[in-house]
N, C-alpha and C positions, 0 to 999 in steps of 0.2 A: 504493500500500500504506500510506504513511505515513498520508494522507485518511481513509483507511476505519479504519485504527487509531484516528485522532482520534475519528470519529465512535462509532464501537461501544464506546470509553472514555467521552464522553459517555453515552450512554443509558443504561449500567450505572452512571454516578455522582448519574442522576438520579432513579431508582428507588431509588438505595440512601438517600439524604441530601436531597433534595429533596422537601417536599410537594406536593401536587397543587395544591392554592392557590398557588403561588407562581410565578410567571415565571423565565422562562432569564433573561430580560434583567434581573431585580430584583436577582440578584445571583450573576452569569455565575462570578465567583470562588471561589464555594462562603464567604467570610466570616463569611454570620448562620450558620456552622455552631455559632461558637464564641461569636460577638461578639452573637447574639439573648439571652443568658441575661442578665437583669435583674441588678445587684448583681456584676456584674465589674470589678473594682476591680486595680490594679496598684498596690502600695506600694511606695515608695524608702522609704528611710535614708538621709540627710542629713544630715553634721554633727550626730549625734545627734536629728535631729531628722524626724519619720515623715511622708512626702508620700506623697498616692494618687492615681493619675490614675482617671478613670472610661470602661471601654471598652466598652461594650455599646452595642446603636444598636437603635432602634427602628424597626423594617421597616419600616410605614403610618407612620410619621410624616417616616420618611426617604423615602421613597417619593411622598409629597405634597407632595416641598419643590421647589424648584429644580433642585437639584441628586441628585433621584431616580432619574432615566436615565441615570446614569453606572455605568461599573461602581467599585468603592474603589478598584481599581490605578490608573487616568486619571488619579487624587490623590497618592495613597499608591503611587510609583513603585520604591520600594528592596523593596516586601515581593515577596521571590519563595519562602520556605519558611516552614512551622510546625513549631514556634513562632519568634515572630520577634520576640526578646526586645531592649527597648532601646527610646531613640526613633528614627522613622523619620521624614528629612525628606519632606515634602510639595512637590509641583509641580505646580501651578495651569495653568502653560501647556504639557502636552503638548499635550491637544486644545482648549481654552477659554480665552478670555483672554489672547490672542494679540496684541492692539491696544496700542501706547503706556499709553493711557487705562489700559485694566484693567490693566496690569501694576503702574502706580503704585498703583494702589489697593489692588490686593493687597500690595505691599509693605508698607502703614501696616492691612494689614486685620489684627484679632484672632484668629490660625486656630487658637490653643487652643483657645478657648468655641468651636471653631464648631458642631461637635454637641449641644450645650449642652442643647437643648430637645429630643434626641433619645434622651436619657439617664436612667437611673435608678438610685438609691442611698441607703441607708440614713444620713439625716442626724444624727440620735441615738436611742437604744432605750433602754428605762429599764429594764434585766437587771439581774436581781438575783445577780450572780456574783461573786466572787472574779477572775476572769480579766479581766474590762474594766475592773477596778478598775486594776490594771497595765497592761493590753494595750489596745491598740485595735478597734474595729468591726473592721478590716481587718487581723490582726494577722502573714498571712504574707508574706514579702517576702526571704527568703532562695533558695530556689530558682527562679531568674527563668522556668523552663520553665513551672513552673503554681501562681506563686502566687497568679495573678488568682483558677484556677480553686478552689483551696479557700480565698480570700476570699469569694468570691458564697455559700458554705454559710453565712454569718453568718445569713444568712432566713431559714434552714430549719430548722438544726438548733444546739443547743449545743457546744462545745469539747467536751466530755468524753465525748461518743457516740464520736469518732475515737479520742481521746486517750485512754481510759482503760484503765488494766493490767488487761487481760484476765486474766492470770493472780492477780492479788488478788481479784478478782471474778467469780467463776468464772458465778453466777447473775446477772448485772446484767440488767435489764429496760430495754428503749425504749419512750416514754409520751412523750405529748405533757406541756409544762410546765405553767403557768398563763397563760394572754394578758400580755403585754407593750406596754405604750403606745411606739408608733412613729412617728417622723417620716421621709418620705421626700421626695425630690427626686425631680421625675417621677412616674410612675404607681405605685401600690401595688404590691407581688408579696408573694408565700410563700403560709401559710396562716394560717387561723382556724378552731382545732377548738371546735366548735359540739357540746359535752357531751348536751345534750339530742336532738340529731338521731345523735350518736355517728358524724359526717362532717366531714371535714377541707375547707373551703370559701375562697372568696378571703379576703383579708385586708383590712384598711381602716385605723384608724387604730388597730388594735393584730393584734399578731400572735401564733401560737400557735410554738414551737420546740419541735424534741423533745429529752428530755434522755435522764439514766443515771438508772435509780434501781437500786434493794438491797429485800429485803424483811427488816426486823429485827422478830422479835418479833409477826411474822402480819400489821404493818404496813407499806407499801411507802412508802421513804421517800427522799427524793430524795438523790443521790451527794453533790452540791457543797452544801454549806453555807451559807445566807445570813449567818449567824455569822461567816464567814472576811470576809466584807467588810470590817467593822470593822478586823479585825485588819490586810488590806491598805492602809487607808489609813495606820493609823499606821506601821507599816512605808514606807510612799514618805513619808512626812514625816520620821520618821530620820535624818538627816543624818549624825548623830554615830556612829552603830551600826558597829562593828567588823567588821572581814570578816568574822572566825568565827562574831557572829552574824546574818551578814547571809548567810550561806550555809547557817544553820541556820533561816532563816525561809524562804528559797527552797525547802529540801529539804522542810518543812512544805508549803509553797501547793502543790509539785509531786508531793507521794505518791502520788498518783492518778493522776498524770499520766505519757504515753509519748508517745515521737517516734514517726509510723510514716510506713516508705515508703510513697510516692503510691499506686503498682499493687496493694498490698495494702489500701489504705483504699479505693481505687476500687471492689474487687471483691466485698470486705466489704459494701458498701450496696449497689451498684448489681449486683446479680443475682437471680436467681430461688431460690438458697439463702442469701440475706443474712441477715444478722442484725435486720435491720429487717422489720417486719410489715405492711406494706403494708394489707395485710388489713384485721389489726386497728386499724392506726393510722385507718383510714375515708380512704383514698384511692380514687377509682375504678378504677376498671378499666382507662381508658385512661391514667387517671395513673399508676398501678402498671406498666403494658407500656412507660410515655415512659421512668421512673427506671429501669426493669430495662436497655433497649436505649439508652439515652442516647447520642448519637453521640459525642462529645467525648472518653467514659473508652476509646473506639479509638484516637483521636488520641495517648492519654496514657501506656496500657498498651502498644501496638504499636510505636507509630515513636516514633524518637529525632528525625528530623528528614524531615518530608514534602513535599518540591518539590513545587511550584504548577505544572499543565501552562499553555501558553499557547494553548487552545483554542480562542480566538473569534480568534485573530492570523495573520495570513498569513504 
């Protein structure tokens, strides 16, 4: 009974999550469910100071290495639920690397970088925002459940699409911005809306985000201000500025601005009555059904914590 349970759990988790392209054996774990999305980033805080790890892995490229036929648990031995927040040690010799020899070698090996070339992230973006003036590319790192997952939005879309008070801006509009000059690590991703064709296409050495605008005056004009820049830098040069006004310039950069729960920003974009226009914005049609059904905003709205079966194990 336990067998046949196994099995008929399988089949239904590969119909649900698995593409046809893909092999049981590429990744028996179910992992690129999460860790396929370009631009997943994990931020500490450190002594004041902001570290990002990069976690996304690239299927064909991890797939063509060496170490392709493995499944990630054979490595990565402590991950048994999602999310699985923290770092997690690695062990080389459950099944591989078993000999004297390799074991020393692993000992002095690099296993940070080892993904390295398997990886993708936004090295710098020339945004013309108030927000990356203070913040960084990657700027969430407080809730360790999914702040990888709303870092990777940095590609896609601006702060202020989540963040902005709905209730000041009853009419607000999503629009693509103006192309931004982008540096990436690894392969390009997001988009590039191509004004002329009115189709939202891959992206290259600059990208397109969407933002918030407002229509004042018969003209549609974008929410965030390239003006506040300015005013952000001299404010982080300040030194001397007094709390009181130093909480009166904060309540300024942040008028617009609102905290929202994850489950409610999820469901907000990613459905078939979102707030984002798919449509209009010129995505296609299979990219509009990826964003509407995304697998990952089940992981995030559903379960607080999702054990890993151990199906390929005796």
């Amino acid at each position: 009974m336990k067998n046949y349970f196994k099995k008929f759990l399988l089949i239904i988790c590969l119909f649900l999550v698995v593409p046809a392209s893909v092999s049981i054996a590429s990744d028996e774990d179910g992992c690129l469910i999460c860790h396929k999305y370009p631009g997943l980033v994990r931020t500490e805080k450190e002594g004041g100071e902001e570290k990002f790890m990069v976690l996304d892995i690239d299927e064909d490229i991890y797939l063509s290495s060496p170490h392709g036929k493995l499944s990630c648990r054979k490595c990565h031995t402590r991950i048994t639920k999602v999310p699985h927040t923290g770092q997690t040690a690695i062990n080389c010799n459950t099944k591989c690397h078993l000999d004297k020899k390799d074991k020393k070698i692993i000992e002095n090996f690099p296993l940070a970088g080892f993904h390295e070339k398997e990886q993708t992230y936004i090295v710098s973006l020339e945004a013309e925002s108030a927000c990356t003036t203070c913040h960084t590319n990657y700027p969430h790192y407080e809730d360790k459940v999914v702040r990888d997952f709303l870092n990777m939005h940095t590609g896609f879309i601006k702060c202020i699409v989540c963040h902005v008070k709905r209730e000041r801006y009853k009419d607000v509009q999503f629009d693509w911005e103006k192309p931004e000059k982008v540096e990436f690590s690894g392969k390009s991703f997001g988009s590039y809306y191509n004004p002329n064709t009115g189709k939202a296409q891959e992206s290259g050495e600059q990208i397109s985000r969407i933002g918030a605008f407002v229509v004042d005056g018969g003209k549609k004009e974008i929410l965030v201000h390239p003006g506040d820049i300015e005013k952000a830098k001299k404010f982080l040069s300040n030194s001397s500025m007094s709390e009181k006004d130093r909480k009166s310039e904060l309540e300024y950069f942040h008028k617009d601005i609102e905290k929202k729960k994850v489950s409610m920003a999820c469901d907000e974009c990613h459905s078939a009555n979102g707030f984002l226009d798919f449509d209009r914005l010129g995505f296609s049609e299979r990219k509009k059904e990826n964003l509407i059904n995304i697998n990952i905003k089940g992981l995030i709205v559903k379960y607080k914590d999702f054990y890993l079966p151990m199906l390929f194990n005796d």
